[in-house]
KOLMITI-98510 format. One line per 5 residues: number of its first residue (from 1); their letters; for each residue y, x, z of C-alpha. Coordinates in nm, 4 decimals. Example, Ala and Ser with C-alpha at 12.3 -4.5 7.8 and 13.67 -1.06 7.14 Angstrom:
1> as> -0.4500 1.2300 0.7800 | -0.1060 1.3670 0.7140
This chain:
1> xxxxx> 0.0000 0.0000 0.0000 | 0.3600 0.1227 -0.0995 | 0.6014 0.2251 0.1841 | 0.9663 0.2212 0.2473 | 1.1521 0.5468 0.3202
6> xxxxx> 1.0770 0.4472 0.6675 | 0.7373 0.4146 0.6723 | 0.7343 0.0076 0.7051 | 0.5139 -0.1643 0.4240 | 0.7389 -0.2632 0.1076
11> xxxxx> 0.8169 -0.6375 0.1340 | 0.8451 -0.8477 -0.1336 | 0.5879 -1.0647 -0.3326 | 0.2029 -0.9497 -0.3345 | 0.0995 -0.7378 -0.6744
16> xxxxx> -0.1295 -1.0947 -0.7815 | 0.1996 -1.2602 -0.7549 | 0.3708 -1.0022 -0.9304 | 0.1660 -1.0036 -1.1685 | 0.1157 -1.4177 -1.2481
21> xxxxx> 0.5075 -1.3671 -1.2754 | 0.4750 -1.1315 -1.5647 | 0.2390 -1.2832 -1.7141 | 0.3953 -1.5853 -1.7103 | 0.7003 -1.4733 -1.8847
26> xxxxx> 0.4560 -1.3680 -2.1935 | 0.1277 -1.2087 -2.2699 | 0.0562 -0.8587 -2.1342 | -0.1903 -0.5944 -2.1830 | -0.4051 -0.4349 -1.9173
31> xxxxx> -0.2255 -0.0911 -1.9648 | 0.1239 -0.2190 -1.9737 | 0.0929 -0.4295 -1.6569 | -0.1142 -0.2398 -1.4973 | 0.2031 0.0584 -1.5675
36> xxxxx> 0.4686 -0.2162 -1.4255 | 0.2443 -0.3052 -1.0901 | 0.1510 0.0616 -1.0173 | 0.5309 0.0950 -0.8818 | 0.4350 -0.1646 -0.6053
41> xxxxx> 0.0660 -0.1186 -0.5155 | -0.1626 0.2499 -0.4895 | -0.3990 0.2696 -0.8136 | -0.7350 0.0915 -0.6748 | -0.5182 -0.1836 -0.5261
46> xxxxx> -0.3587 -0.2346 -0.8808 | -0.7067 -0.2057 -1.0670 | -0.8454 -0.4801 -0.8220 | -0.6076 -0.6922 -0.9318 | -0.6050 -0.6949 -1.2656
51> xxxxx> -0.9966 -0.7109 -1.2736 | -0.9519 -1.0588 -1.0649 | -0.6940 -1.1209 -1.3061 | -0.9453 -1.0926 -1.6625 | -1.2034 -1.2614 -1.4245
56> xxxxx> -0.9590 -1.5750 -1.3592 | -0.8387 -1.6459 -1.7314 | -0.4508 -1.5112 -1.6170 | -0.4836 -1.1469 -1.8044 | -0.6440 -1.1064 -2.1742
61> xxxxx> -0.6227 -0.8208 -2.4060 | -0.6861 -1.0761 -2.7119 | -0.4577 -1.2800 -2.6519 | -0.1914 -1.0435 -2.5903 | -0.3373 -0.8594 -2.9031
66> xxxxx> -0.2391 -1.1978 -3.0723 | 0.0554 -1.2598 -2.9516 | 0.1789 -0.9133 -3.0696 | 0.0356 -0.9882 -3.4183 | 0.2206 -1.3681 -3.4017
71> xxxxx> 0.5420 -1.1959 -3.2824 | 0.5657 -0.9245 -3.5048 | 0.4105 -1.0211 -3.8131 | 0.6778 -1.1653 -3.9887 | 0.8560 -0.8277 -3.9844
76> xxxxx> 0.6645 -0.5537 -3.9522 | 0.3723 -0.3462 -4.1533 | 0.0062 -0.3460 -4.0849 | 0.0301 -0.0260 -3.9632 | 0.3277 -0.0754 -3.7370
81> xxxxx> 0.1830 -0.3324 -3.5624 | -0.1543 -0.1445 -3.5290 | 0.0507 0.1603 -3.3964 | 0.2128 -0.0978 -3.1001 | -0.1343 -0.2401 -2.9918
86> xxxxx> -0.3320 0.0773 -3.0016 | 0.0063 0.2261 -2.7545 | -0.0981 -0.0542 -2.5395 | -0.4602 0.0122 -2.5004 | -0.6250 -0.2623 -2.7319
91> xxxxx> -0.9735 -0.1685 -2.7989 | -1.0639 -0.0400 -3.1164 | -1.3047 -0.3152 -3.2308 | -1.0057 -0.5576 -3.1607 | -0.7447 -0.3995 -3.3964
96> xxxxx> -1.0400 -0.3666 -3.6920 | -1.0367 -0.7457 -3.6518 | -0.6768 -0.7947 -3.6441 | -0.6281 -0.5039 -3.9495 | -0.8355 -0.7228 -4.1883
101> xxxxx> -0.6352 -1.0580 -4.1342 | -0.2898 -0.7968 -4.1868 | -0.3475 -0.6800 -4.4775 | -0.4547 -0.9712 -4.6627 | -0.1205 -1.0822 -4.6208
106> xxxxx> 0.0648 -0.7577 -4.5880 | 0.1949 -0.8142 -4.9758 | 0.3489 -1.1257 -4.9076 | 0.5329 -1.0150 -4.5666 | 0.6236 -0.7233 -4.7039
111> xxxxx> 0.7893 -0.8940 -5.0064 | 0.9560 -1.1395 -4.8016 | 1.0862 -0.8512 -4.5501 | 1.2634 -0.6664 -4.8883 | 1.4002 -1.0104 -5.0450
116> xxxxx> 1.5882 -1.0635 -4.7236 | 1.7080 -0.7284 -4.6938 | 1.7515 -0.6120 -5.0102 | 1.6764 -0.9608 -5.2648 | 1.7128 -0.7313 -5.6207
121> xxxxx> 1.5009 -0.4408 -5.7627 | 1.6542 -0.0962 -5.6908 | 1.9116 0.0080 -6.0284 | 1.8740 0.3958 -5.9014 | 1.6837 0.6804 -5.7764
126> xxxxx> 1.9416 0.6339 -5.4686 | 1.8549 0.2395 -5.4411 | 1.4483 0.2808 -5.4700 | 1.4638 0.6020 -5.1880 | 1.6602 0.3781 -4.9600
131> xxxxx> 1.4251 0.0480 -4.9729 | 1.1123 0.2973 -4.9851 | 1.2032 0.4075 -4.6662 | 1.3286 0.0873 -4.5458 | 0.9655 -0.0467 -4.5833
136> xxxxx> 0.8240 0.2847 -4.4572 | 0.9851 0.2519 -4.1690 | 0.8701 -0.1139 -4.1206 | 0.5078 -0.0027 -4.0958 | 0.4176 -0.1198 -4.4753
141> xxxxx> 0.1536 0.1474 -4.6682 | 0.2640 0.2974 -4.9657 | 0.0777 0.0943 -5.1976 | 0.2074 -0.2044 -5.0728 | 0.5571 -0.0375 -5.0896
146> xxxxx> 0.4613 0.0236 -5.4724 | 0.3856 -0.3456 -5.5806 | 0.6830 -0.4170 -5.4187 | 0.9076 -0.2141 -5.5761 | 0.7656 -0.2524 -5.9525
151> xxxxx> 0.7999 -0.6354 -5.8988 | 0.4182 -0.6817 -5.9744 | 0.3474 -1.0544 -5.8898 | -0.0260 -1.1343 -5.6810 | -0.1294 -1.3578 -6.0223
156> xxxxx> -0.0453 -1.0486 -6.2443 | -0.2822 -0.8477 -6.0415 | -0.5821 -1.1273 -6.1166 | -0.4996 -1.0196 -6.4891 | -0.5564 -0.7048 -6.5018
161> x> -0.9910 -0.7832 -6.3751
């Protein structure tokens, strides 16, 4: 249990409670709350909790894993948002699920990410550098970037079989 500079147990809400109060506000992984209750509780205290927690229903690494992918989606690459679950400790047979669904629709989001920012196909060297690394920096793969970019539509694709 934490201390005060006096030696008196911290008061303040238990680590459960802290942590139903985080996880009400939105969906959390087990490394990221686990980081934000280890200021208030010592490390097997913390790790007891969040096992009740997984046990109870309150604390899921899918659904946060989903959540991430619903919240970010609409904006970002596949490999952006990949690169944000793995940083939060999402196991690796979660993301291959999750990569699959991403980039069957990582065309489409990333063409609707470049029409709102940019709307027209670059006119220079200076213009296609700029949205390249626009994209890049969105977490869309360079192939994707490339469709993009040439205008290639999904049907013209099917033509080419």
């Amino acid at each position: 249990m934490k201390t005060n500079d006096d030696g008196k147990p911290a008061s303040g809400p238990s680590l459960k409670a802290r942590a139903v109060g985080y996880l009400s506000r939105r969906e959390h992984s087990r490394v990221e709350l686990g980081r934000k209750l280890s200021r208030f509780g010592e490390e097997d205290e913390v790790r007891a909790v969040l096992d009740s927690l997984e046990k109870e229903g309150w604390l899921s690494t899918q659904r946060y894993a989903q959540s991430v992918v619903h919240r970010l989606a609409a904006k970002q690459g596949t490999l952006r948002i990949l690169r944000e679950l793995r940083q939060h400790g999402v196991a690796d047979a979660q993301i291959s699920e999750l990569r699959s669904n991403l980039q069957a629709t990582e065309l489409a989001r990333a063409r609707e990410v470049w029409r709102k920012r940019f709307g027209q196909l670059p006119a220079d060297a200076g213009q296609r550098a700029k949205q390249v690394r626009f994209l890049m920096s969105r977490g869309f793969g360079q192939d994707t970037i490339r469709q993009v970019l040439r205008g290639v539509d999904i049907d013209d694709l099917d033509d080419f079989d």
